[in-house]
N, CA, C and O atoms as a MOPAC input file, in Angstrom:
PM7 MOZYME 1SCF
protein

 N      4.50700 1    -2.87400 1   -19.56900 1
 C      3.21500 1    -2.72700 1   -18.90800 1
 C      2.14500 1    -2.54500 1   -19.97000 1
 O      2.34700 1    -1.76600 1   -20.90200 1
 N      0.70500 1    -3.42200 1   -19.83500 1
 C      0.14300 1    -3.03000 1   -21.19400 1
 C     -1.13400 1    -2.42300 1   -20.15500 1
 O     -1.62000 1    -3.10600 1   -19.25400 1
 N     -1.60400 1    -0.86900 1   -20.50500 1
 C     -2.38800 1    -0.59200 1   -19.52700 1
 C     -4.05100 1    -0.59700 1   -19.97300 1
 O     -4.99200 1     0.13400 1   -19.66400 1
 N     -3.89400 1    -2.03100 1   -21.02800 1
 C     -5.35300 1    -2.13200 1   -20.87500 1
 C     -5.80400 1    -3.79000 1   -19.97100 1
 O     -6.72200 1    -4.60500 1   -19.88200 1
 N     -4.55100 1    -3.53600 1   -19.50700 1
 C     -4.60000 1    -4.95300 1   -18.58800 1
 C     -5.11600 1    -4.49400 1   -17.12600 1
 O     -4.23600 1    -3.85600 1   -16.54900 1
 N     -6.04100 1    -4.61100 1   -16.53500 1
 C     -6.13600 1    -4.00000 1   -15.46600 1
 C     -5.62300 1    -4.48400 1   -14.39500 1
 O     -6.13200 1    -4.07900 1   -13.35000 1
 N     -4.65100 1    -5.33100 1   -14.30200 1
 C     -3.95800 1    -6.10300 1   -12.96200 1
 C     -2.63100 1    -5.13700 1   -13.75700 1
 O     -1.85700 1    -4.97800 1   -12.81400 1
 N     -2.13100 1    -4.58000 1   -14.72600 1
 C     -1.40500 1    -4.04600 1   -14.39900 1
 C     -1.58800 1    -1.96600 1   -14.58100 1
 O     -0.66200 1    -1.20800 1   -14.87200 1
 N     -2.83300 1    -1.62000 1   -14.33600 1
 C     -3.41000 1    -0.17700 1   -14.48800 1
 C     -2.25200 1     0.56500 1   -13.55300 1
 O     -1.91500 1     1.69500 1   -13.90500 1
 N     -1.70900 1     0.05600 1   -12.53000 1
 C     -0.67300 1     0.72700 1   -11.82200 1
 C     -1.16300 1     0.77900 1   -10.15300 1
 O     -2.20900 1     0.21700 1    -9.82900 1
 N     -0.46900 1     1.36900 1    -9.31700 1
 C     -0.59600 1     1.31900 1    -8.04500 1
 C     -2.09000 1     2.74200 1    -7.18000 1
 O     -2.93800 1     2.80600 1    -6.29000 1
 N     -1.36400 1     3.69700 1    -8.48100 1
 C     -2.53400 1     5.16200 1    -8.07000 1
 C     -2.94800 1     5.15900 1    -9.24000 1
 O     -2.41800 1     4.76200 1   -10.27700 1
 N     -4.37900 1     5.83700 1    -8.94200 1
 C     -4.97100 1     6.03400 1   -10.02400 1
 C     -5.06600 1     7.54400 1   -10.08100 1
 O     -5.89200 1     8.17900 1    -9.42500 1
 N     -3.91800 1     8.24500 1   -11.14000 1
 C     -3.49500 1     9.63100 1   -11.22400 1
 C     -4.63700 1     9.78400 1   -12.09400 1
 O     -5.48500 1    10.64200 1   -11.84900 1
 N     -4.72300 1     9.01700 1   -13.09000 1
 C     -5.15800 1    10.08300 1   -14.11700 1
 C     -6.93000 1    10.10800 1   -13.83900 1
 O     -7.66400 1    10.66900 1   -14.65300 1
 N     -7.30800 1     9.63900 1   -12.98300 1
 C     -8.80400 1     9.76300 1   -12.47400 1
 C     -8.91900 1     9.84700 1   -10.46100 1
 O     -9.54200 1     9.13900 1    -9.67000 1
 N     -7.89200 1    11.19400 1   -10.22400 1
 C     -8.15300 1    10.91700 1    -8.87600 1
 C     -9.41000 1    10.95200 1    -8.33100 1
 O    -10.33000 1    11.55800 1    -8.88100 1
 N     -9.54500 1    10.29300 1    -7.19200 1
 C    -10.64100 1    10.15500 1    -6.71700 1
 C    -11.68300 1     9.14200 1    -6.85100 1
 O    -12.75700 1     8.86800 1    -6.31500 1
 N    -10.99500 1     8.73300 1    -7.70800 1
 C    -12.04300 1     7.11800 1    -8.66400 1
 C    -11.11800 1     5.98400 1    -8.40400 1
 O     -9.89100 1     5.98100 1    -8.30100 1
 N    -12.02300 1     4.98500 1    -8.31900 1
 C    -11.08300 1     3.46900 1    -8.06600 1
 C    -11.63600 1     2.93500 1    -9.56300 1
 O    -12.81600 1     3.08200 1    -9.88300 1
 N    -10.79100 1     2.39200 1   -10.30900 1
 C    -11.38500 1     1.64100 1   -11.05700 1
 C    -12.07700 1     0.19300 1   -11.12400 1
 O    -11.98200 1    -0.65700 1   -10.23900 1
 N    -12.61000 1     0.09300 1   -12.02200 1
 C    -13.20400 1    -1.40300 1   -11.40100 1
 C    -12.58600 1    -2.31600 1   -11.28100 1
 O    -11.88700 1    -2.68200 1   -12.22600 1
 N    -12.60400 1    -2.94400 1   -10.22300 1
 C    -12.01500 1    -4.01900 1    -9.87800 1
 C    -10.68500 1    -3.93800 1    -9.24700 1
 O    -10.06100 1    -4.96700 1    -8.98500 1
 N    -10.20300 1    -2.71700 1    -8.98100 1
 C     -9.04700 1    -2.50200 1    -8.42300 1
 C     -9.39600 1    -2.77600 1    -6.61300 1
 O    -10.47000 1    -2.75500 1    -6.01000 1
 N     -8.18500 1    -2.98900 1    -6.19500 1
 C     -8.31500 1    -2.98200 1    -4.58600 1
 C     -7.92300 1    -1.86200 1    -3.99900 1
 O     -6.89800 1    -1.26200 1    -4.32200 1
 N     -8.65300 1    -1.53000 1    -3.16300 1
 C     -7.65200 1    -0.22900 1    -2.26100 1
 C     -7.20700 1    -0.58000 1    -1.22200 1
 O     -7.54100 1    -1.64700 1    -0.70800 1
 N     -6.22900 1     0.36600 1    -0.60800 1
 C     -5.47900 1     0.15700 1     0.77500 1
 C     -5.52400 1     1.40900 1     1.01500 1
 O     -5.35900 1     2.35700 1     0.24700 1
 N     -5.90600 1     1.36500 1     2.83100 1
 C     -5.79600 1     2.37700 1     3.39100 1
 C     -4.45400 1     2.30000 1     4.31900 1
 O     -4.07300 1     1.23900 1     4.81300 1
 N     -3.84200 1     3.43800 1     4.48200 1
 C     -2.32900 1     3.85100 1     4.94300 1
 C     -3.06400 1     4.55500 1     5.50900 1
 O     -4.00900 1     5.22500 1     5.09200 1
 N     -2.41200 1     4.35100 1     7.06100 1
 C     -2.19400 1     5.58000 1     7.97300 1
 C     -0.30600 1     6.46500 1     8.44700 1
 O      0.49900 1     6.02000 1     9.26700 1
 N     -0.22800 1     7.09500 1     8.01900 1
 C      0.86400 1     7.89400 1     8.68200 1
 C      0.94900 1     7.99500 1    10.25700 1
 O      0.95600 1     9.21300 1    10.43400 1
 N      1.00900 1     7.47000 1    11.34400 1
 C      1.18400 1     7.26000 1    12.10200 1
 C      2.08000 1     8.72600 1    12.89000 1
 O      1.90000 1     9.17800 1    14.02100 1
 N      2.94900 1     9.15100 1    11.93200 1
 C      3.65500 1    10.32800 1    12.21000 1
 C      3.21600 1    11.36400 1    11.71200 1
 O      3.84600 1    12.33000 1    12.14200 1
 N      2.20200 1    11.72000 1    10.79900 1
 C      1.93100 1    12.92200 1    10.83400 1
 C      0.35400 1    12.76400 1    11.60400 1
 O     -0.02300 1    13.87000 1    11.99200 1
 N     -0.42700 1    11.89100 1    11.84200 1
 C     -1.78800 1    11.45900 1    12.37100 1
 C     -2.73200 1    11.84200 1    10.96000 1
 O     -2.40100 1    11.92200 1     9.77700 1
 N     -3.87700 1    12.01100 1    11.55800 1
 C     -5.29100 1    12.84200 1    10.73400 1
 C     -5.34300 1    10.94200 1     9.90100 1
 O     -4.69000 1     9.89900 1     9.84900 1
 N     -6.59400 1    11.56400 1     9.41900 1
 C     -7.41400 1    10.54600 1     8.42900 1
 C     -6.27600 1     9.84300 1     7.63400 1
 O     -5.17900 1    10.38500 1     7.50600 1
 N     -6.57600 1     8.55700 1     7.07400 1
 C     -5.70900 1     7.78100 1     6.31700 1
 C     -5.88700 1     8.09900 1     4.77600 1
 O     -6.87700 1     8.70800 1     4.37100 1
 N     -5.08600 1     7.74600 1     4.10800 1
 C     -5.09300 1     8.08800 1     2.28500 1
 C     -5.32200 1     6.50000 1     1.60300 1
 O     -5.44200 1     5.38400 1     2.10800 1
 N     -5.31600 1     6.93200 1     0.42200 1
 C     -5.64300 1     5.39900 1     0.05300 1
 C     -5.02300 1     5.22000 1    -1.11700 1
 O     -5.04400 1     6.35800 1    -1.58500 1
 N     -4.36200 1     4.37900 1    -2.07300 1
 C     -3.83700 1     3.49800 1    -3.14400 1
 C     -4.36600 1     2.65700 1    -3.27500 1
 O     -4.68200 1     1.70200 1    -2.56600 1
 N     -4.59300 1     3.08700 1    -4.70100 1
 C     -5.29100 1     1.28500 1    -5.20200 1
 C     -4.85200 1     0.75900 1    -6.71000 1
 O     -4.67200 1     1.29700 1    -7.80200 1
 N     -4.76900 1    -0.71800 1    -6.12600 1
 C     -4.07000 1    -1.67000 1    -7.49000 1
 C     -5.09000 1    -2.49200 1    -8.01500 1
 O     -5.98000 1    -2.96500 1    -7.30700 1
 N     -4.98500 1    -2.69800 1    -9.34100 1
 C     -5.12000 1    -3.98600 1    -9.99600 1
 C     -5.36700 1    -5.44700 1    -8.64600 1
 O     -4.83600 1    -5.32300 1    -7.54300 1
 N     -6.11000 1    -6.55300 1    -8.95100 1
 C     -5.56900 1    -7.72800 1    -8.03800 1
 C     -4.74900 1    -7.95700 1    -8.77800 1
 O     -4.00800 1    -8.39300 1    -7.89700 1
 N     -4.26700 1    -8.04800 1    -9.50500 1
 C     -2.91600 1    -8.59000 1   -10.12900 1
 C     -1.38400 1    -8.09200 1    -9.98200 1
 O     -0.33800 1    -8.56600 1   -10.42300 1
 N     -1.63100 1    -7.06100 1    -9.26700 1
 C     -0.90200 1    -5.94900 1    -8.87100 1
 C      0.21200 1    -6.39200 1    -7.91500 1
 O     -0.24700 1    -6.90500 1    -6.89500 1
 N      1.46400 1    -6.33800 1    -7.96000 1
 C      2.59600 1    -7.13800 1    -6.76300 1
 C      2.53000 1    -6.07500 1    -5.70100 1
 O      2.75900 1    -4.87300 1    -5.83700 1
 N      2.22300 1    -6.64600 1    -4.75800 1
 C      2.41600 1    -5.97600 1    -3.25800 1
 C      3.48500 1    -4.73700 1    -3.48100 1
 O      3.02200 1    -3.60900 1    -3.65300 1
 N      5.11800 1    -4.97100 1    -3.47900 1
 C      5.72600 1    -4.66800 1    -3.63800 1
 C      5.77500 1    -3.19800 1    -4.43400 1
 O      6.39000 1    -2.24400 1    -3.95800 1
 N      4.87300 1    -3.11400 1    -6.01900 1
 C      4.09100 1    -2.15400 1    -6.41600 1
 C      3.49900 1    -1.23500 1    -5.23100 1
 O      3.86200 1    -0.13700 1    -4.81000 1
 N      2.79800 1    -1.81200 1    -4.97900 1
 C      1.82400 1    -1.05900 1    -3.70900 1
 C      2.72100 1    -0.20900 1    -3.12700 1
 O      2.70500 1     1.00500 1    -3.33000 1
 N      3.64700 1    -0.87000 1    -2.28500 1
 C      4.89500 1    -0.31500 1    -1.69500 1
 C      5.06500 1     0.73500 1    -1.88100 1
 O      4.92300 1     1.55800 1    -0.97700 1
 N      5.45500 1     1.10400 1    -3.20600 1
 C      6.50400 1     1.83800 1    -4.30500 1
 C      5.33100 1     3.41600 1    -3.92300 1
 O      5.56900 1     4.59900 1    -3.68000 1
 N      3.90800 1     2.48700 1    -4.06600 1
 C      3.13900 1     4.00500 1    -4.16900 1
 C      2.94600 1     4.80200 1    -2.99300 1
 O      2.67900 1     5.99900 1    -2.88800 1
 N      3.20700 1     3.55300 1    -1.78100 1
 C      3.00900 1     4.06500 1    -0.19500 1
 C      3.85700 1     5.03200 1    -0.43600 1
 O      3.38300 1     6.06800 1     0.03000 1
 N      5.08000 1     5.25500 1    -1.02900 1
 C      6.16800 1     6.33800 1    -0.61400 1
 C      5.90200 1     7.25100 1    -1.64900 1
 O      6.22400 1     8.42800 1    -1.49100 1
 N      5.38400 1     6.89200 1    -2.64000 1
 C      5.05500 1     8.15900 1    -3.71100 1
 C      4.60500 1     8.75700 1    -3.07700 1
 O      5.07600 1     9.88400 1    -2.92000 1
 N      3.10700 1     8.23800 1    -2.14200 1
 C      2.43600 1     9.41300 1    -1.69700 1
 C      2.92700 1    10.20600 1    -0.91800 1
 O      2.81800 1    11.37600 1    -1.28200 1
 N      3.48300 1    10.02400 1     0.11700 1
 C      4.44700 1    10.42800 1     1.34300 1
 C      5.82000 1    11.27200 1     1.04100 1
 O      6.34300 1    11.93800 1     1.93500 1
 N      6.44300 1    11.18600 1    -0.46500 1
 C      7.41100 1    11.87400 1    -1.29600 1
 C      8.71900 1    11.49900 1    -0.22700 1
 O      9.39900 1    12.36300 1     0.32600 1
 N      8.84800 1    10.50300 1    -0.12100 1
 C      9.74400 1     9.62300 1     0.83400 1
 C     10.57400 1     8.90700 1     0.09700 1
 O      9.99000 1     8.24100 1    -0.75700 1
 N     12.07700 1     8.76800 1     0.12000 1
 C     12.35200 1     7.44600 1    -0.70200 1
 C     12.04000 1     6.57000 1     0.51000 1
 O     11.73200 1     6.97900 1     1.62900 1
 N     12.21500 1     4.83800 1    -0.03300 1
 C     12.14300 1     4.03300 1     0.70200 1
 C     13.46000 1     3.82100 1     2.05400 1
 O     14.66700 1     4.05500 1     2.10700 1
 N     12.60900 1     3.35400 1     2.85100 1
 C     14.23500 1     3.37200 1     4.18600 1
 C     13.71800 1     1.87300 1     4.95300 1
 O     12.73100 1     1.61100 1     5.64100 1
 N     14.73900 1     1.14800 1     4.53600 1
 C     14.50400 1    -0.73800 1     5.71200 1
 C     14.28000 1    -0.32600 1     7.17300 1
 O     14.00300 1    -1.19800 1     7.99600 1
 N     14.38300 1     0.93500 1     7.52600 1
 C     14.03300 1     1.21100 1     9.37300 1
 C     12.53700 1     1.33400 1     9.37800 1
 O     11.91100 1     1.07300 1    10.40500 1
 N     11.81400 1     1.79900 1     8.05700 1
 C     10.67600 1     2.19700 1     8.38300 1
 C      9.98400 1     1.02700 1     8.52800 1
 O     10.35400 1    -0.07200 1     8.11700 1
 N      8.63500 1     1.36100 1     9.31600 1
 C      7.96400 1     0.32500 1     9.41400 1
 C      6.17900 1     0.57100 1     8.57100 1
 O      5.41900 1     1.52800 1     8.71800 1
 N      6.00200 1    -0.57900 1     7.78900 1
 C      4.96800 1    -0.55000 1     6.97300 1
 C      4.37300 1    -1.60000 1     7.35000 1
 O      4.98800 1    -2.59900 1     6.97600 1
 N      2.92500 1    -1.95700 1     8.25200 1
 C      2.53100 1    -2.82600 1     8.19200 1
 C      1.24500 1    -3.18600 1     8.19800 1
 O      0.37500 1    -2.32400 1     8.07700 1
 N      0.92100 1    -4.57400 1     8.34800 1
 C     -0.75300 1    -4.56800 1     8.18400 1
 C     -1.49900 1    -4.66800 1     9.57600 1
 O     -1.39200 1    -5.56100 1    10.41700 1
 N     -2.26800 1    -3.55000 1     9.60600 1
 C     -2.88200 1    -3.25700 1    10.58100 1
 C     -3.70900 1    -4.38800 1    11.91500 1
 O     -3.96900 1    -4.20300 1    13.10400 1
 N     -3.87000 1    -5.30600 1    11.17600 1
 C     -4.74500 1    -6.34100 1    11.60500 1
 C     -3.95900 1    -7.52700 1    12.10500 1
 O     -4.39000 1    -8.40800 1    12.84900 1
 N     -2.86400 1    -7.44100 1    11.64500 1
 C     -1.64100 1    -8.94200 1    12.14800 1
 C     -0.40000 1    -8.07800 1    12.49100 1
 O      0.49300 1    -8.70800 1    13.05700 1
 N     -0.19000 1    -6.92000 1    12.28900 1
 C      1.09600 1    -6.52800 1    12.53900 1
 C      2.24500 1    -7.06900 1    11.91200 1
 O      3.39900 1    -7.02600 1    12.34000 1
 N      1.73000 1    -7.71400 1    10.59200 1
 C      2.99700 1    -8.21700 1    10.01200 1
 C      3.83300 1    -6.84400 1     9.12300 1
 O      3.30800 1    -5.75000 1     8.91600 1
 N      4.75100 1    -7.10900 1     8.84000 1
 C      5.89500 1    -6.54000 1     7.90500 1
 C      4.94800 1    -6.75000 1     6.33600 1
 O      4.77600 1    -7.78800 1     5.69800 1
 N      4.56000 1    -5.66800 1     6.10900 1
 C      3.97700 1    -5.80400 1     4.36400 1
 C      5.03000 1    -6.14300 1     3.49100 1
 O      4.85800 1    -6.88900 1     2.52700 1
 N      6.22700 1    -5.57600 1     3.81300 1
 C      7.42600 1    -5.76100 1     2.71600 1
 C      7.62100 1    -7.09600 1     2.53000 1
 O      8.01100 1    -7.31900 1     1.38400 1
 N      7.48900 1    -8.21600 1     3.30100 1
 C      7.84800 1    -9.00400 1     3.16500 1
 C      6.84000 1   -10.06800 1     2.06400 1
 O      6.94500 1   -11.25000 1     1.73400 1
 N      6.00100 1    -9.13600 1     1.77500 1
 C      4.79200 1   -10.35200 1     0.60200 1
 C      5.09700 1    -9.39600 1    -0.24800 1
 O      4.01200 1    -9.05400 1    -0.71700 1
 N      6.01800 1    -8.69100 1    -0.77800 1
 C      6.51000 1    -7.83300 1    -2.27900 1
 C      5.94200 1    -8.78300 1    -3.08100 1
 O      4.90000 1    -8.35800 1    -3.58200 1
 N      6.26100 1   -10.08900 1    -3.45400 1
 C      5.76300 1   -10.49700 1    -5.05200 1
 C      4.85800 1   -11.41100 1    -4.54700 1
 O      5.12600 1   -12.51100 1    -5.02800 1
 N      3.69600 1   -11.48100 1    -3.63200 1
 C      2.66100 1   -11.49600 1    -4.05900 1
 C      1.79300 1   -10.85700 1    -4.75100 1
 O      2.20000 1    -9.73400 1    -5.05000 1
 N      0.52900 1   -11.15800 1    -5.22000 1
 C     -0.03600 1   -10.47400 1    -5.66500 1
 C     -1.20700 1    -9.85300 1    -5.04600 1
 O     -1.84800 1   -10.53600 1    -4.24700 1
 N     -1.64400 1    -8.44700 1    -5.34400 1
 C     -2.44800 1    -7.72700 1    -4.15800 1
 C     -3.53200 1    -8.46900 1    -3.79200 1
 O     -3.77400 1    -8.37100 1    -2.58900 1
 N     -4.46600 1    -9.36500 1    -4.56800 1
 C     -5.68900 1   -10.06200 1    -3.99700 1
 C     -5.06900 1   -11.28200 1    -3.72100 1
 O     -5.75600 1   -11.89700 1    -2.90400 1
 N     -3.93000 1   -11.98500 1    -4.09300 1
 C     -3.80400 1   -13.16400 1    -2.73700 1
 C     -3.00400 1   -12.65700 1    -1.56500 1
 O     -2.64600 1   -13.51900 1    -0.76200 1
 N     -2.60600 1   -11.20300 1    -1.28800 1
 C     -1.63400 1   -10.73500 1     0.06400 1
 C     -3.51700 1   -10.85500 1     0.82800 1
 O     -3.77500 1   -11.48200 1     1.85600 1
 N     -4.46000 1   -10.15600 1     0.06300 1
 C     -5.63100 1    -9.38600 1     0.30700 1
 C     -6.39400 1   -10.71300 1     1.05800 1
 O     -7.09200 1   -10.53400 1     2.05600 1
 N     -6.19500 1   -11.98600 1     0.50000 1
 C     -7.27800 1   -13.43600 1     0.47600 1
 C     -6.57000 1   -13.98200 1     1.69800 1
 O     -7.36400 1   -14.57000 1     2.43200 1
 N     -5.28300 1   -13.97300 1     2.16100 1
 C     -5.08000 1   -14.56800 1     2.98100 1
 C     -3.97800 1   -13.78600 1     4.19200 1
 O     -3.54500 1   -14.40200 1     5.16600 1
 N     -3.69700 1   -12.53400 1     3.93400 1
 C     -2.58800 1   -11.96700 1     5.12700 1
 C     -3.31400 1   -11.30300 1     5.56700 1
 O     -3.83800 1   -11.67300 1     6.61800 1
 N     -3.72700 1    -9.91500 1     4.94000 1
 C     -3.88800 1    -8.70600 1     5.60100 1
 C     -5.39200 1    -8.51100 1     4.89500 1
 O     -5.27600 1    -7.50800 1     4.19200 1
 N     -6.90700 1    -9.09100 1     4.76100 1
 C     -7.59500 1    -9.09600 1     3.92800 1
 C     -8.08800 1    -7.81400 1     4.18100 1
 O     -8.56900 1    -7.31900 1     3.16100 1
 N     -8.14900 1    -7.02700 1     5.25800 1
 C     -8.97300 1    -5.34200 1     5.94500 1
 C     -8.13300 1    -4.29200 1     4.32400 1
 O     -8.66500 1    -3.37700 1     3.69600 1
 N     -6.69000 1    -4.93100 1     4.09800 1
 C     -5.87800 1    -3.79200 1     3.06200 1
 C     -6.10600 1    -2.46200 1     3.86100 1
 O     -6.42100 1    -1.35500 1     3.42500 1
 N     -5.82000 1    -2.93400 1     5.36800 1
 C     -5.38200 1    -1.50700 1     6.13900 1
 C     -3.90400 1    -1.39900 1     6.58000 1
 O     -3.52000 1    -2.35200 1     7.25800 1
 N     -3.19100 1    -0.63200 1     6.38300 1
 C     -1.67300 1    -0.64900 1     6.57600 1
 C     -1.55700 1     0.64400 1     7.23400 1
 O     -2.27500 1     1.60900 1     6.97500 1
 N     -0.19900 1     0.61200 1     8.48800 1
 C      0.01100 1     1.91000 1     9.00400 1
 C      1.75600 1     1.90100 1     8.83000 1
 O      2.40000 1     0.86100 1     8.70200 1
 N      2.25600 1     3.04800 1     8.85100 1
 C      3.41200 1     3.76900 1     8.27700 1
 C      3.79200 1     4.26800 1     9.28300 1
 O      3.03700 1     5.13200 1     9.72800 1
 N      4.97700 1     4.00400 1    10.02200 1
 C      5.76300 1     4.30900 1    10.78300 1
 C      7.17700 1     5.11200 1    10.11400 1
 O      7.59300 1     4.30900 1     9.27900 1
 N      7.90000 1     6.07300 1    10.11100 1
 C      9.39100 1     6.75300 1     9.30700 1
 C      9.92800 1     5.93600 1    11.07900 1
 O      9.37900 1     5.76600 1    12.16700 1
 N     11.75700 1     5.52900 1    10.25400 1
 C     12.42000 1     5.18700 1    11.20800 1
 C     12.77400 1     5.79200 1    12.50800 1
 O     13.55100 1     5.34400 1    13.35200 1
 N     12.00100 1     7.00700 1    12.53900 1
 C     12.90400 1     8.08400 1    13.93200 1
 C     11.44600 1     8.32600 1    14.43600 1
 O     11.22800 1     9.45500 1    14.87600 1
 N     10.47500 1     7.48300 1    14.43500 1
 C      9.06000 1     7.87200 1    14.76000 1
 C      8.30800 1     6.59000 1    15.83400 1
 O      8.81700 1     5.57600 1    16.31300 1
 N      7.17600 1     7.04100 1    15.92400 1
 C      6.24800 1     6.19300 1    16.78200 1
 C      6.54800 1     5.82700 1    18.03600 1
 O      7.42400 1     6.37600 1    18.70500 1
 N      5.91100 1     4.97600 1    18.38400 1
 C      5.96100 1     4.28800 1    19.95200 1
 C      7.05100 1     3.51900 1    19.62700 1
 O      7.26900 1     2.89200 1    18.59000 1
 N      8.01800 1     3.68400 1    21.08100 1
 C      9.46300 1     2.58300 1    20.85800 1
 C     10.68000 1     3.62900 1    20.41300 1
 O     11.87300 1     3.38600 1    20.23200 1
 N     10.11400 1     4.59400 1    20.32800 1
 C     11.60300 1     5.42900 1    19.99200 1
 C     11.79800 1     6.13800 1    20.73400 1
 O     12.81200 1     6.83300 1    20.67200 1

């Protein structure tokens, strides 16, 4: 990772919370299971979806689980499934809002 590359600066921006850097994208996550206001991660556009992923569960201190459901708010698609795209072409043509909601497998409507 060379981190003066900014498509690869990383998924959160720890070492300046609260700041997006330039040119990074954000995504808003909603927890669906705990409710309240949504949190946000933000990548590089160069950034693989999949990355993104990785940070949805950092934040949440979750490992990853295939029951859960992660998706984009606006199509209801499966986010997991554009892992190696990259965040501004998932952003240009799937899910362009970069609003996602978070379902844990033993949660939400349907269970």
């Amino acid at each position: 990772m060379n981190a003066s590359d900014p498509s690869e600066a990383g998924a959160a921006s720890s070492a300046n919370p609260g700041k997006t850097p330039p040119g990074h994208l954000v995504v808003q996550v909603y927890d669906e299971d705990a409710g309240g206001p949504p949190f946000t991660i933000d990548g590089g556009p160069g950034e693989k979806v999949a990355k993104m992923v990785e940070a949805v569960y950092a934040k949440l201190k979750r490992d990853p689980n295939p029951e859960d459901r992660l998706t984009c708010l606006a199509t209801g698609e499966d986010v997991r499934q554009y892992g190696d795209l990259h965040l501004r072409e998932y952003a240009s043509g799937r899910c362009s809002d970069l609003v996602w909601t978070f379902v844990r497998d033993t949660g939400g409507a349907g269970e």
